[in-house]
KEFI-464245 format. One record per residue (C-alpha): residue in one letter; y, z, x. Coordinates in steps of 0.05 Angstrom, whole numbers, padded with zeros to 5 digits, always signed. Layout:
<pts>
AYZX;...
</pts>
This chain:
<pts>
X+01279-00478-00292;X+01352-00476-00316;X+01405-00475-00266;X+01441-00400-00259;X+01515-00398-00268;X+01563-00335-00269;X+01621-00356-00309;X+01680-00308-00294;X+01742-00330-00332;X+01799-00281-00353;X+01828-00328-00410;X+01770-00320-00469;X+01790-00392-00497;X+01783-00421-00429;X+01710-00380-00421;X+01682-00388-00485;X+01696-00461-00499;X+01665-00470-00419;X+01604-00422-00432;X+01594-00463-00493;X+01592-00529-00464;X+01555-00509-00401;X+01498-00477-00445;X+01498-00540-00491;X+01483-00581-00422;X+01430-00542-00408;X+01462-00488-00357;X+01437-00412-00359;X+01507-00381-00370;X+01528-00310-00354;X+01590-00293-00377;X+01629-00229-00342;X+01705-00233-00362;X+01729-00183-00308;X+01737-00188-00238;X+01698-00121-00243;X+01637-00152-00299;X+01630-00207-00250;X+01627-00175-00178;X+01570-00128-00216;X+01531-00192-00238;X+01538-00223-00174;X+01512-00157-00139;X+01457-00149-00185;X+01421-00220-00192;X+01419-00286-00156;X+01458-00352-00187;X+01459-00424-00175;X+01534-00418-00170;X+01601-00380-00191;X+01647-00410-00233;X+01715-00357-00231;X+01786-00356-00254;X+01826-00296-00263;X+01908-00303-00268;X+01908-00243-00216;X+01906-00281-00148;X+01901-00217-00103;X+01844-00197-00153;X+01809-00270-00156;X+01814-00275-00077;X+01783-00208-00068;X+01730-00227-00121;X+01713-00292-00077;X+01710-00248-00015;X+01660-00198-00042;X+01610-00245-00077;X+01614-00290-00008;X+01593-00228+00042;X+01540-00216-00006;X+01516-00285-00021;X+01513-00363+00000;X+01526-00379-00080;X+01569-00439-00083;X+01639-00419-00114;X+01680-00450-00158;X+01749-00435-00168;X+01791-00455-00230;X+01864-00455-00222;X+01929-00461-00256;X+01975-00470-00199;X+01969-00523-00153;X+02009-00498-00087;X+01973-00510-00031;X+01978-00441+00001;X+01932-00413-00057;X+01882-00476-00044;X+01883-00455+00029;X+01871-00378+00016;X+01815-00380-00030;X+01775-00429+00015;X+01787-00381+00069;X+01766-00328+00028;X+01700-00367+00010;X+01709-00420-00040;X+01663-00473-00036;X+01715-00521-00086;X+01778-00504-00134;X+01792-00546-00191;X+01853-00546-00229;X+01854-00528-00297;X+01849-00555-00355;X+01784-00567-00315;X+01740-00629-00342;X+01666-00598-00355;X+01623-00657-00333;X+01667-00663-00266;X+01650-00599-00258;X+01575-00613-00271;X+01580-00673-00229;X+01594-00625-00175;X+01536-00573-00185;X+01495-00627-00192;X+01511-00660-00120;X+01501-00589-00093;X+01442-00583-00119;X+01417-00653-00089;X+01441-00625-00023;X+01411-00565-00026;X+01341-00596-00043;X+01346-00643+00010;X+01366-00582+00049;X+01296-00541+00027;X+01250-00597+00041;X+01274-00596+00118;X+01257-00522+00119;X+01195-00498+00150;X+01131-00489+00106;X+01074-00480+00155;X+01073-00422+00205;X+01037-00408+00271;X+01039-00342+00315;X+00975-00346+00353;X+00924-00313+00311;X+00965-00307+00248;X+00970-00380+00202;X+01011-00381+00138;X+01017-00445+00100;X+01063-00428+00042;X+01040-00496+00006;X+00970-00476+00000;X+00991-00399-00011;X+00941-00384+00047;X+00947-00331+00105;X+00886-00329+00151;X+00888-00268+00213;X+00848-00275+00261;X+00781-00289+00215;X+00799-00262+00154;X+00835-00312+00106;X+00871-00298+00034;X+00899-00323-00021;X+00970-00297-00035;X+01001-00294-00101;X+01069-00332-00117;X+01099-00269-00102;X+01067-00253-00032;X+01078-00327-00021;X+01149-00323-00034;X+01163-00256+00007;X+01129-00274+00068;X+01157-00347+00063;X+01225-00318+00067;X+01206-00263+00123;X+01182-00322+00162;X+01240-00361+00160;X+01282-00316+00189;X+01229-00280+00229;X+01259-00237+00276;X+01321-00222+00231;X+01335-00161+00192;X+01327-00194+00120;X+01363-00145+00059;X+01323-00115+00002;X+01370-00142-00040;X+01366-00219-00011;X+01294-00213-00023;X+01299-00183-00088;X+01345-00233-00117;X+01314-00295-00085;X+01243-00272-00101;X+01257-00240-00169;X+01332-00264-00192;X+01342-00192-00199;X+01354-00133-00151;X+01345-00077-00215;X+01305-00010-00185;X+01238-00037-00224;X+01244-00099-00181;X+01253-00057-00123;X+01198-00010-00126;X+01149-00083-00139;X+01174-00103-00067;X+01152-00046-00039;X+01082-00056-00067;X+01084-00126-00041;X+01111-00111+00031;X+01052-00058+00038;X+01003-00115+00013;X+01025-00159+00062;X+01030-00107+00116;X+00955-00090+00089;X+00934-00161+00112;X+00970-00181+00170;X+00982-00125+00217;X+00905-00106+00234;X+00897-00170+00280;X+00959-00200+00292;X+01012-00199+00337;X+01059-00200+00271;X+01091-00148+00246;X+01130-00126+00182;X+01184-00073+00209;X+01223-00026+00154;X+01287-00030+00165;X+01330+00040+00130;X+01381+00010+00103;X+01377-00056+00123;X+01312-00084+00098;X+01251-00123+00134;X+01244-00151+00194;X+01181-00199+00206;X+01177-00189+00283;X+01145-00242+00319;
</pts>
């Protein structure tokens, strides 16, 4: 699977040459030359990472801050100034790294590329395998069993319940799920998770002490 990038550049040279070069390297490239393009993007699908510069710094700080409420994407920040009270504000803000520009693209690769390691060496300490007296999920095997009833999820199931389980007990977002599940948060998307929340709800709450709440507003809650 390709890596994700939003690419968010207000100079076109800068953006297309970078687009270009990222694509050629493999990279799934979205392009959004607006502060406005790019927010949208952000809101409506789920990236590897960010890559922004905008000549605005009000407007490329408040970009950072929305996409970081909504998301842990790693952010990259391309700059043309190097004063250290701009470094400062956009890592407060929610930049992960700022790079001066003219960037170098294979420094910048470099550094998706350690994120990436980090991040998989991140996933494999996360839990896969799930006990709550009579409910079992193994998300390896795709296999729920309740009480003495056992099925075989599908990848999307799997992937749902994996990611109610992890943070069981916490109100997870539609949209979280939609865009980690499906890359996409569109209204199609959206009416599939409800299908796939009743499913689950279907086999779990019978005979078990689990429960799938609906949240208004907010999302799911696996309750525990």
């Amino acid at each position: 699977m390709k890596t994700n990038v939003l690419l968010s550049v207000s100079d076109a040279n800068v953006g297309i040459v970078l687009s270009e070069y990222l694509r050629l390297r493999g990279f799934d490239v979205e392009y959004a030359p607006t502060v406005s393009e790019a927010f949208n993007a952000a809101a409506k699908r789920q990236f590897d990472f960010c890559v922004l510069s905008h000549a605005d710094q009000k407007e490329l700080g408040q970009l950072v801050t929305d996409i970081r409420r909504a998301s842990e994407v790693p952010i990259f920040v391309l700059l043309s100034s190097g004063e250290k009270e701009v470094y400062i504000s956009l890592y407060e803000a929610g930049a992960d790294d700022c790079l001066l520009l003219p960037v170098v693209p294979d420094i910048l690769i470099c550094k998706m590329d350690a994120l990436l390691r980090r991040q998989a060496r991140y996933e494999q300490t996360l839990p896969k395998v799930f006990d709550f007296s009579s409910f079992h999920f193994d998300s390896v095997t795709q296999l729920l069993q309740v009480g003495s009833e056992t099925y075989t999820l599908s990848g999307k199931e799997n992937s749902v319940l994996l990611l109610l389980c992890r943070h069981q007990n916490e109100a997870v977002s539609r949209s979280r799920i939609l865009k980690t599940v499906w890359q996409s948060d569109s209204y199609f998307k959206s009416r599939s998770l409800s299908v796939y929340i009743n499913r689950l709800k279907h086999y779990i709450e019978p005979d078990s002490p689990v429960r799938i709440l609906s949240l208004p507003t907010q999302g799911y809650k696996l309750l525990v």
